[in-house]
mmCIF file of the C-alpha atoms, coordinates in Angstrom:
data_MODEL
# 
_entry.id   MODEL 
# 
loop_
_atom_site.group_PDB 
_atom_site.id 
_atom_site.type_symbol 
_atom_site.label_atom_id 
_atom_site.label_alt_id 
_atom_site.label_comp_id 
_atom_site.label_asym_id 
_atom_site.label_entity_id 
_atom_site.label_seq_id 
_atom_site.pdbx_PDB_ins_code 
_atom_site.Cartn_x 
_atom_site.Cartn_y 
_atom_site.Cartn_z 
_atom_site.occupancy 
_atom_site.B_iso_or_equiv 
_atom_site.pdbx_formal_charge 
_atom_site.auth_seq_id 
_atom_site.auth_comp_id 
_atom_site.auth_asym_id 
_atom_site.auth_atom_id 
_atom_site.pdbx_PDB_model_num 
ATOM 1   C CA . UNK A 1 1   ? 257.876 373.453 114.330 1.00 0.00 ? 1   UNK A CA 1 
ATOM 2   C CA . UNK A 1 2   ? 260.801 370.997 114.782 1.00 0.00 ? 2   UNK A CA 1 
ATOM 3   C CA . UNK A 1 3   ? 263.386 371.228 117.245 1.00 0.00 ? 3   UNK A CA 1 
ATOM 4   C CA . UNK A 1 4   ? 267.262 372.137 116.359 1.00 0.00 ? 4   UNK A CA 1 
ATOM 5   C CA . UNK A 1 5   ? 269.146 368.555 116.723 1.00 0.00 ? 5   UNK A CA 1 
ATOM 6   C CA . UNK A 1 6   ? 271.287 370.752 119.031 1.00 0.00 ? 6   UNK A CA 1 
ATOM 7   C CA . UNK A 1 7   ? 268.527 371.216 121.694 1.00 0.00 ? 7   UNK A CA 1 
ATOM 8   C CA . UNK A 1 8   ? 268.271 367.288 121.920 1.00 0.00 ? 8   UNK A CA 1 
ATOM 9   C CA . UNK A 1 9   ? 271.186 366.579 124.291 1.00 0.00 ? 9   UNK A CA 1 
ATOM 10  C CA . UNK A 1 10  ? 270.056 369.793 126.592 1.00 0.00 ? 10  UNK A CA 1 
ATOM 11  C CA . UNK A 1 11  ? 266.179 368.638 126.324 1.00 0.00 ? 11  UNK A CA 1 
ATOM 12  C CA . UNK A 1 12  ? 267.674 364.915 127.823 1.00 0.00 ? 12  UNK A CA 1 
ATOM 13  C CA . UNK A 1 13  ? 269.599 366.467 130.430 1.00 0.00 ? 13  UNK A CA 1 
ATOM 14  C CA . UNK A 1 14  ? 266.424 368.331 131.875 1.00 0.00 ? 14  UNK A CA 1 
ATOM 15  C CA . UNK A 1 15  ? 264.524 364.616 130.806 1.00 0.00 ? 15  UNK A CA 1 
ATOM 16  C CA . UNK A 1 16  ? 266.810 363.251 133.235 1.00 0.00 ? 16  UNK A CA 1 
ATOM 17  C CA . UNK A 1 17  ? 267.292 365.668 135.724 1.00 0.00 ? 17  UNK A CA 1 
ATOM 18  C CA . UNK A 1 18  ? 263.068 365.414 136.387 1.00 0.00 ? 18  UNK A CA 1 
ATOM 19  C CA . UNK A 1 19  ? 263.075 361.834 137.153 1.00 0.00 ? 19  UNK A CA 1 
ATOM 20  C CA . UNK A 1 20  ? 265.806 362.026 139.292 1.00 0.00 ? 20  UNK A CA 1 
ATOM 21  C CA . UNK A 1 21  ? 263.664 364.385 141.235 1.00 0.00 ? 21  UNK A CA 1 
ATOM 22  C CA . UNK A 1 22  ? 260.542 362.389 140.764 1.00 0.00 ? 22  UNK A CA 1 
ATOM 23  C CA . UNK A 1 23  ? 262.461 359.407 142.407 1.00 0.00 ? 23  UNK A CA 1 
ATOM 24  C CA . UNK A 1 24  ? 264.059 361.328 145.385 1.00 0.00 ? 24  UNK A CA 1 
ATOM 25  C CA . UNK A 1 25  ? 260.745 362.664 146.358 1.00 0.00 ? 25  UNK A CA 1 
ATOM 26  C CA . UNK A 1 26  ? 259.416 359.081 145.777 1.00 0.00 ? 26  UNK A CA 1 
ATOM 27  C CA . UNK A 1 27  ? 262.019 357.502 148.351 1.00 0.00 ? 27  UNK A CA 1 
ATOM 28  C CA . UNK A 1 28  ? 261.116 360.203 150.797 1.00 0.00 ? 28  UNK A CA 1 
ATOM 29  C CA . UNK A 1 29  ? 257.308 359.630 150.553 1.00 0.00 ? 29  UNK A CA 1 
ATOM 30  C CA . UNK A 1 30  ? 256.992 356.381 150.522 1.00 0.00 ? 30  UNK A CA 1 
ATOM 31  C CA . UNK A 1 31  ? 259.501 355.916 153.658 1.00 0.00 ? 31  UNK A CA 1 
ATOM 32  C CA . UNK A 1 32  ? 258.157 358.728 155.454 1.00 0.00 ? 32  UNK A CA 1 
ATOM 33  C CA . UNK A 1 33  ? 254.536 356.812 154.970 1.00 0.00 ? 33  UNK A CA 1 
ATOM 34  C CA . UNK A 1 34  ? 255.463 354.163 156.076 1.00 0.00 ? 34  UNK A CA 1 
ATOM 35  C CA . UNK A 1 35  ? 256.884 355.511 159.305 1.00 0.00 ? 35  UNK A CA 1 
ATOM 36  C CA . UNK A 1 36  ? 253.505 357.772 159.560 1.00 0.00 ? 36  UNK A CA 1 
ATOM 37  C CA . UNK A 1 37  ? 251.130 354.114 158.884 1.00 0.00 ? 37  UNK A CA 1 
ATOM 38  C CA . UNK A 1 38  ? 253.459 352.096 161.451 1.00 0.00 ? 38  UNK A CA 1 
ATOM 39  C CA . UNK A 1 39  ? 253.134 354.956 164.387 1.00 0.00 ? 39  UNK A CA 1 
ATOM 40  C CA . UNK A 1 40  ? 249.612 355.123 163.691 1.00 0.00 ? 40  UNK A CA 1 
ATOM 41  C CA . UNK A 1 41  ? 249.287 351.468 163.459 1.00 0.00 ? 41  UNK A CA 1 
ATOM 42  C CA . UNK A 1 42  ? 250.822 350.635 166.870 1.00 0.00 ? 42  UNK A CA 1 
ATOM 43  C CA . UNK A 1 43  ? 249.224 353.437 168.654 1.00 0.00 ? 43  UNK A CA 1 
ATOM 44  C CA . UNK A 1 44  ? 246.012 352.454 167.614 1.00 0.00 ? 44  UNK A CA 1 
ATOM 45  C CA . UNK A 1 45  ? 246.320 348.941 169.123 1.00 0.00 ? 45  UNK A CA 1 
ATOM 46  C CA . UNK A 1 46  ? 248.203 350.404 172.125 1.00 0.00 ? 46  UNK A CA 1 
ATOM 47  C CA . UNK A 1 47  ? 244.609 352.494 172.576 1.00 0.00 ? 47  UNK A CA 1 
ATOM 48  C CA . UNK A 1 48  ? 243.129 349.741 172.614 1.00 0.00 ? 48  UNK A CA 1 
ATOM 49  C CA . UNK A 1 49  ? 245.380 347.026 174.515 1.00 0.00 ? 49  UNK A CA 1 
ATOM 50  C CA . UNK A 1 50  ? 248.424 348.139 176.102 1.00 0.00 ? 50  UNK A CA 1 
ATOM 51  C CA . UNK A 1 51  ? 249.789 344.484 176.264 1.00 0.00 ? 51  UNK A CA 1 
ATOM 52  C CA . UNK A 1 52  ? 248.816 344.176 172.777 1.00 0.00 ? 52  UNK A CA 1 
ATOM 53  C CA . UNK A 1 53  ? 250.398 347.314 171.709 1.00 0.00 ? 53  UNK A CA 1 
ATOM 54  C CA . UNK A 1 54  ? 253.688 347.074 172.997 1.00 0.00 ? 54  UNK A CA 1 
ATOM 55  C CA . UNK A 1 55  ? 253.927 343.218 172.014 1.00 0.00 ? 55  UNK A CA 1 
ATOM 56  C CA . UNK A 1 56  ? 253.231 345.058 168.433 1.00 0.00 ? 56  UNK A CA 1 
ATOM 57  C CA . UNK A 1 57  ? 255.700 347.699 168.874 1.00 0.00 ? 57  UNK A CA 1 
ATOM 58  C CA . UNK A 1 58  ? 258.912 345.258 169.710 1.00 0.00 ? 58  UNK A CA 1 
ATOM 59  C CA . UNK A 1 59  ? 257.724 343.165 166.301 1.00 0.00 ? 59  UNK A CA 1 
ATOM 60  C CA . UNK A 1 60  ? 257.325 346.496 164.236 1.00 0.00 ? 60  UNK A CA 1 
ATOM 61  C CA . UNK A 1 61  ? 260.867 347.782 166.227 1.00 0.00 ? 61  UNK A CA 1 
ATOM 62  C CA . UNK A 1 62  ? 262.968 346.686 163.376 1.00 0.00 ? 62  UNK A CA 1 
ATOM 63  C CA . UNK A 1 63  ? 260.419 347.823 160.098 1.00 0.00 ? 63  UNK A CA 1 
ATOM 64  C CA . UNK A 1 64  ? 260.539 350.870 161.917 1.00 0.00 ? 64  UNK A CA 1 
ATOM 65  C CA . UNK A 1 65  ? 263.995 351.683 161.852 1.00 0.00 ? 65  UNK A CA 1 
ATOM 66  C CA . UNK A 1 66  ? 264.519 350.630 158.227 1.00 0.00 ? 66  UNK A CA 1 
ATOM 67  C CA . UNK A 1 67  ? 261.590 353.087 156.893 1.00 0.00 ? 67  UNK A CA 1 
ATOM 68  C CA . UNK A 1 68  ? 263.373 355.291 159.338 1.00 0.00 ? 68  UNK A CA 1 
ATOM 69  C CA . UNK A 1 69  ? 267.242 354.993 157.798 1.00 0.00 ? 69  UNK A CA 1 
ATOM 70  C CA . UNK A 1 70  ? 265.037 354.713 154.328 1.00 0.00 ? 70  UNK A CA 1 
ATOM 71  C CA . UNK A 1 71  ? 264.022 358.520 154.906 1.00 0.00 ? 71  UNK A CA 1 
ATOM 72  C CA . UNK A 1 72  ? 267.473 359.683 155.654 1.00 0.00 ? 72  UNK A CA 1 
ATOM 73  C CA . UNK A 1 73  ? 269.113 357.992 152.812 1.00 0.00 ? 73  UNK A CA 1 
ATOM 74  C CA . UNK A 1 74  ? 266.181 360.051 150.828 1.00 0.00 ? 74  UNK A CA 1 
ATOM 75  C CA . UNK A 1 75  ? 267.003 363.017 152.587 1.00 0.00 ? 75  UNK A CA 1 
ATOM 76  C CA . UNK A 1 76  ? 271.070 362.686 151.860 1.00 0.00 ? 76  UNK A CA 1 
ATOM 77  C CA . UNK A 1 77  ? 270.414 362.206 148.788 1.00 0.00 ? 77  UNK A CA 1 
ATOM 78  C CA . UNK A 1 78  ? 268.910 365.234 148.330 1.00 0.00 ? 78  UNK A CA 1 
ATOM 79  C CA . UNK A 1 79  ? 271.659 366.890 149.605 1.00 0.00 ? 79  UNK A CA 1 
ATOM 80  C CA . UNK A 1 80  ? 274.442 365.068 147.701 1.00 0.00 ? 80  UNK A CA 1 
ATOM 81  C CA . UNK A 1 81  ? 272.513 366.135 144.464 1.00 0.00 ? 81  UNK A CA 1 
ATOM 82  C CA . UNK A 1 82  ? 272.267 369.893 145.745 1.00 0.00 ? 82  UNK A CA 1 
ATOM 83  C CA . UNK A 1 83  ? 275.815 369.792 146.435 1.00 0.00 ? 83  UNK A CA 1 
ATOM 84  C CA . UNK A 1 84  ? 276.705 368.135 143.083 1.00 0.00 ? 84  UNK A CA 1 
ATOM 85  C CA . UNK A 1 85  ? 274.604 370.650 141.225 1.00 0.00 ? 85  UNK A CA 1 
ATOM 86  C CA . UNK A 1 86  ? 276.537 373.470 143.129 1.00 0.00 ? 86  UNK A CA 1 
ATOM 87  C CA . UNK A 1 87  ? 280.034 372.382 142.390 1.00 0.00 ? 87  UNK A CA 1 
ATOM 88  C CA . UNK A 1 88  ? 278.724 372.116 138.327 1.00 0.00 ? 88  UNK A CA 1 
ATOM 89  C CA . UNK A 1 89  ? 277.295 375.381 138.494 1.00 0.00 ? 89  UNK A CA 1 
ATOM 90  C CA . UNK A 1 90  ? 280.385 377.045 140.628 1.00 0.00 ? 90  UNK A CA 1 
ATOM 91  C CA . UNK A 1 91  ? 282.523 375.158 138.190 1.00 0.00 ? 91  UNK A CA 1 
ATOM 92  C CA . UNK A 1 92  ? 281.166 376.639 135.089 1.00 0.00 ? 92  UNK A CA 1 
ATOM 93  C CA . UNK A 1 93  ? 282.419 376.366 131.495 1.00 0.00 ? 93  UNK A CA 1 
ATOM 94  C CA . UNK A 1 94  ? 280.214 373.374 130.534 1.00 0.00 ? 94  UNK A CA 1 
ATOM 95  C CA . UNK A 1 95  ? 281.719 370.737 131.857 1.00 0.00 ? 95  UNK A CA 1 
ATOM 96  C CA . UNK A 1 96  ? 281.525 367.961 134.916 1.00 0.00 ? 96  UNK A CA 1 
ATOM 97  C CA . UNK A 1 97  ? 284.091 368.514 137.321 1.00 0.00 ? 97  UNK A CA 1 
ATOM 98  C CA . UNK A 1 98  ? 285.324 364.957 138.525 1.00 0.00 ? 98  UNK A CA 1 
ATOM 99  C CA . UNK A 1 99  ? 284.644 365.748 142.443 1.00 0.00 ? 99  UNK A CA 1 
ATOM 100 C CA . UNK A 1 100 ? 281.033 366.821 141.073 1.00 0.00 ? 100 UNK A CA 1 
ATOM 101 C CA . UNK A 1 101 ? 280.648 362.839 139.408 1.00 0.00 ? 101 UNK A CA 1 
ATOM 102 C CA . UNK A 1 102 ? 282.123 361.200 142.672 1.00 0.00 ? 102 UNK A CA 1 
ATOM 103 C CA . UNK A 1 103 ? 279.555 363.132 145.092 1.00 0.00 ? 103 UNK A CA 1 
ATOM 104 C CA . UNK A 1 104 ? 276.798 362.193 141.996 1.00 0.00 ? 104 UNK A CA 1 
ATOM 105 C CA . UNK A 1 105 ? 277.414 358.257 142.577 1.00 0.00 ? 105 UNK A CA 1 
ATOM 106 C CA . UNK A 1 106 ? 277.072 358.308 146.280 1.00 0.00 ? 106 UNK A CA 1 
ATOM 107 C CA . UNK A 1 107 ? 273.620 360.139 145.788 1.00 0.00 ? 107 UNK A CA 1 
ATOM 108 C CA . UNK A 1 108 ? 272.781 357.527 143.554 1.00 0.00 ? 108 UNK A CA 1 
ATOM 109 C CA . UNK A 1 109 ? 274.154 354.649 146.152 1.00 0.00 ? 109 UNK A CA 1 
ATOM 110 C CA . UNK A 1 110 ? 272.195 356.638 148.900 1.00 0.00 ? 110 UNK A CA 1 
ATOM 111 C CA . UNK A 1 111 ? 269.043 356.389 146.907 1.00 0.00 ? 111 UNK A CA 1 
ATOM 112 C CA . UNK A 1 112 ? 269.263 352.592 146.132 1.00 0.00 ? 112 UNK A CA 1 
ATOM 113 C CA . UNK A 1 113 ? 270.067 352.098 149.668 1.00 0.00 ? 113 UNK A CA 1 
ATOM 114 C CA . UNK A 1 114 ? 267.385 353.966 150.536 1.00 0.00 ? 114 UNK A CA 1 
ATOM 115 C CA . UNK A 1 115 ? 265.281 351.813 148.140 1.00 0.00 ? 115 UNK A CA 1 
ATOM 116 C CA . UNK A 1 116 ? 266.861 349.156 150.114 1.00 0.00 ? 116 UNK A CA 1 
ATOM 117 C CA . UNK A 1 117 ? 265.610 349.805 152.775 1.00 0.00 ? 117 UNK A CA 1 
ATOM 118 C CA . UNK A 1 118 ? 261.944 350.407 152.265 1.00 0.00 ? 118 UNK A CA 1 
ATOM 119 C CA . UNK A 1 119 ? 262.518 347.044 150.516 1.00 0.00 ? 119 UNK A CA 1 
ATOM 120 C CA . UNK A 1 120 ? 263.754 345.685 154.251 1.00 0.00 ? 120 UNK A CA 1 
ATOM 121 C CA . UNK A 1 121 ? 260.965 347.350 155.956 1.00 0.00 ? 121 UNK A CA 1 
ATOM 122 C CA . UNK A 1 122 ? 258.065 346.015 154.228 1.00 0.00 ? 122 UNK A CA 1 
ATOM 123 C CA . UNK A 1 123 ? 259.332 342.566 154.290 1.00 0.00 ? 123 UNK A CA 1 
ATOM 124 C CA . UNK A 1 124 ? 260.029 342.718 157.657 1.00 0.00 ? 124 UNK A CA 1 
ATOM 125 C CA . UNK A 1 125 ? 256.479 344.489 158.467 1.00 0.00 ? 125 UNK A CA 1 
ATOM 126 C CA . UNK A 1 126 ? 254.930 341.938 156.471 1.00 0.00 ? 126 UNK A CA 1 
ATOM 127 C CA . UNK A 1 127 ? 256.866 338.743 158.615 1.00 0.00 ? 127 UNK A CA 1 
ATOM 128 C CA . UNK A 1 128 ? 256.466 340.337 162.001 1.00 0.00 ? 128 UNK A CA 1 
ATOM 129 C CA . UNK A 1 129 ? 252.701 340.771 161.089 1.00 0.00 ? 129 UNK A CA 1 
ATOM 130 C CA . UNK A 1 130 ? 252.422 337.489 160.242 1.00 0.00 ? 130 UNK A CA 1 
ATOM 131 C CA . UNK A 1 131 ? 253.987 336.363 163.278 1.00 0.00 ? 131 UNK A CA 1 
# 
């Protein structure tokens, strides 16, 4: 059975509405890994050379904190898009309230920055590993 031509701009919202999830919880996981692989990493050549290990952890100081400010971009973007769903919602009667579209572009900034800076942090892992 075929779909009213009304449901298709509702069916494009919720279209869009998953990926935008699917991406937030793609920033945090791959940011978080990387902190998680770069911890591990370092401690297991600290086991096994301390002079060695901390040499590693000054060059992986810097990929570090990226993937670090990478997960908290994730994680405020997450909360700008809970707070810009909230204002919709409170807001009712169908439409966008304008606060609601200004709070919606720094959520999408915050994920491109975040983007950013797993970007940062890979390159940077990749140099210092290099040497």
């Amino acid at each position: 059975m075929a779909q009213a031509p009304d449901d298709f701009p509702q069916h494009m919202f919720e279209a869009a509405v998953e990926f935008a999830i699917l991406a937030i919880r793609t920033l945090t996981l791959i940011n978080g890994a990387a902190v998680i692989a770069l911890l591990t990493f370092v401690g297991q050549v600290w086991a096994n050379d301390q002079h060695n290990g901390s040499a590693m952890a000054h060059v992986l100081f810097w990929p570090l904190l990226c993937f670090l400010t990478g997960v908290i971009l994730a994680v405020t973007t997450t909360l700008l898009a809970y707070i810009t769903q909230m204002l919709t919602t409170e807001h009712g009667r169908g439409g966008i309230p304008r606060v609601s579209k200004r709070i919606r572009i720094f959520a999408i900034l915050s994920a491109l920055l975040s983007l950013v800076a797993f970007t940062a942090g890979a390159v940077t892992t990749a140099v210092g590993i290099a040497g």
